[in-house]
C-alpha positions, 0 to 999 in steps of 0.5 A: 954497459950502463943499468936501469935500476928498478924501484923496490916493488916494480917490475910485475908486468915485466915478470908476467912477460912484459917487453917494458919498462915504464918510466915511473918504474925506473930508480936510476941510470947508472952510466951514460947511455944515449938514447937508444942505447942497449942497456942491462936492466936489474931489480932494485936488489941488483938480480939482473932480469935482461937488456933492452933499449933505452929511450928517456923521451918514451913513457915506455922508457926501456923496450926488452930485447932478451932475458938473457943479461949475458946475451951478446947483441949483434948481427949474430943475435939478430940473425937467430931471432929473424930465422926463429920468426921465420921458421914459426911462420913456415909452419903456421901459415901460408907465407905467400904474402904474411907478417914476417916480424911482429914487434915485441911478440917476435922479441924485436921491440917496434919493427914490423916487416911485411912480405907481399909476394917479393916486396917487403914493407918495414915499419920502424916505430922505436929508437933503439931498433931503428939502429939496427933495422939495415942489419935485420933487413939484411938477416931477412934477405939472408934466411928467405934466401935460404929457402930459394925467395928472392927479394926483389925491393924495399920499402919503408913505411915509417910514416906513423905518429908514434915516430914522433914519441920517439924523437924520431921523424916520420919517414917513408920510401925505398930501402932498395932500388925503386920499383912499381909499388903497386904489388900484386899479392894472391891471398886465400885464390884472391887476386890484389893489388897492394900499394905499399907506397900510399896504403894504410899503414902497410899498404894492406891488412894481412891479419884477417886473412883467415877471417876473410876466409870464414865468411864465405860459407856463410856468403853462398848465394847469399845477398851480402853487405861489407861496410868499411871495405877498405881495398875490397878484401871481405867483399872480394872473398864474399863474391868469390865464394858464390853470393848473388850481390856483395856491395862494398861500402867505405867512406874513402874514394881512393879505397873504393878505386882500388877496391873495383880495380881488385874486383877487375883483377879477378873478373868479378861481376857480383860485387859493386863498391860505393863510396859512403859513411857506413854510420849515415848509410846504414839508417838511410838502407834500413829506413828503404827497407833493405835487407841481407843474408850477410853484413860484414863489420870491420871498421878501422880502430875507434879508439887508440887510447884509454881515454876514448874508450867510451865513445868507441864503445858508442860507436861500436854499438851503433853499427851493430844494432843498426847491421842487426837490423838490416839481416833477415831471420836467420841471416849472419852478421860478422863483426871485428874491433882492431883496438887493442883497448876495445878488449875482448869482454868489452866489445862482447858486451857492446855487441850484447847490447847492441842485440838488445836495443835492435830486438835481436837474439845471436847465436855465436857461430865463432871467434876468431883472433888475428891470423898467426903471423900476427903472434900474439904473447903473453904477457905483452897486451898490445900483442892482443888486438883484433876480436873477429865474431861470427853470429847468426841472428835471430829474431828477438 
């Protein structure tokens, strides 16, 4: 097997429970790896810290695989890591619809697999793994057999950017015999519909399923907001929980459509979507007077780097103050940031500014992360990234 040497001096992030190795940290290869290739990995003085996946074209030039340098890599390995995700997910969470593998933080650098009822949806975003996503499929039908699940299709979601940091084409369809990708799902008593074909990402967001389920206390009876609705998910668990009116805002019309055919789905009369731009929408409601018990805030990720962080945090801000100011004396808001670079101290000071530019005072109810199916491991950031907030608002 070749060796990734490290230089004198790197290497801490990798000690604190990091899965890479970037490649500014590397000394030299020895051997001749392809891309892609297992290689071991050791500190400049030679101790030997584990093995991973090796890929020149990626700043993250090699992704760890296991600690263990004399671990023998193949289906036998891959099949104990998928039992062990599996088994943590029995115990942590319903797993009727769930994120079977997460990344790095389930130690299977760059694949995510996604179970919506009996359809799985894989995402395979690194070269090395890539390699290995049939055999790991494989070991997924197999424990899911075990206990009487029966996977009925497969498809693949592998149509992300970050493909192409890999050297890798950006590719999508059906790892199984085709079937009808609009897959309906029951999450928390509510009834979707999932398209795994042309959804974002993987056709739907399982990691505020919790979430979604601490609003609706908050929703009863109440007249509620839910901007960036996407399919509808916080809305439909809003008018589910009893509110006299939910209306559901996103600025895509195929998310509105797919949001009123979910409120058909469950018979719901309460809710109505409109297909608009939450940050024109929101002055336009305040400028008529418009008030709510309850506004929902989870807006798609507006930034992706570190570069643009300032601009989110504008964004961030905007939509805070102008929600705060559309909620009655003592009514809720419930707020997100899905960017990983937004981190936690951050967006809670864009939201203590936002409070302070709309004259409002909050009074936190709670914060909540993403559900556990989405693990998040220490020492691997990026693990860390949805913060969920719940606040009464008060007047200032």
């Amino acid at each position: 097997m070749a060796t990734v040497t490290l230089k004198k001096g790197e290497g801490r992030a990798l000690s604190a429970g990091g899965p890479w190795i970037y490649d500014n940290e590397i000394a030299f290869i020895a051997g001749d790896p392809a891309d892609g290739d297992i290689v071991a990995v050791e500190s400049h003085n030679g101790y030997a810290l584990g093995q991973g996946f090796l890929n020149r074209r990626s700043k993250l030039t090699v992704r760890m695989l296991t600690r263990d340098p004399a671990a023998v890599i193949g289906r036998a390995f891959f099949l104990a890591r998928v039992r062990a995700a599996w088994e943590y997910r029995k115990r942590t969470l319903d797993t009727g619809s769930c994120r079977l593998l997460f990344g790095e933080a389930d130690f299977l650098p760059g694949l995510v697999v996604d179970k919506f009822s009996d359809v799985l949806v894989v995402q395979s975003l690194a070269l090395g793994i890539d390699r290995w996503k049939g055999t790991i499929l494989e070991c997924l039908r197999e424990v899911l057999a075990e206990d009487g699940i029966q996977i009925r299709g497969i498809y693949e979601r592998s149509d992300a950017r970050v493909r192409e940091q890999e050297g890798m084409e950006r590719v999508k369809g059906f790892l199984s015999d085709p079937f009808d990708t609009k897959v309906e799902i029951v999450e928390n008593g509510v009834r979707y519909l999932v398209d795994v074909a042309e959804g974002q990402k993987t056709g739907f967001f399982l990691d505020q399923k919790y979430n979604r389920l601490a609003i609706r206390p908050l929703c009863r009876g109440a007249r509620v907001l839910d901007c960036f609705t996407h399919t509808g998910s916080f809305a439909l668990n809003a008018a589910m929980a009893g509110a006299t009116h939910v209306t559901g805002v996103d600025a895509s019309q195929l998310g509105v459509d797919q949001a009123r055919e979910n409120a058909a789905l469950n018979g719901l009369s309460n809710v109505d979507f409109l297909c608009a731009d939450v940050f024109e929408l929101l002055p336009e409601l305040e400028r008529r007077g418009e008030t709510f018990d309850v506004v929902i805030l989870d807006p798609p990720a507006f930034t992706k780097s570190r570069a643009s962080v300032k601009n989110a945090a504008r964004g961030y801000r905007e939509i805070n103050q102008r929600a705060m100011r559309l909620i009655r004396e003592g009514g809720f808001l419930a707020t997100c940031s899905c960017s990983h670079f937004m981190g936690p101290e951050l967006f809670a000071g864009t939201i203590a500014q936002a409070a302070k530019d709309a004259h409002r005072r909050l009074r936190q109810v709670e914060f909540r992360t993403q559900a556990p199916d989405h693990p998040i491991l220490w020492g691997a950031e990026d693990s860390y990234y949805l913060k969920f907030y719940i606040f009464q608002v008060c007047e200032g």
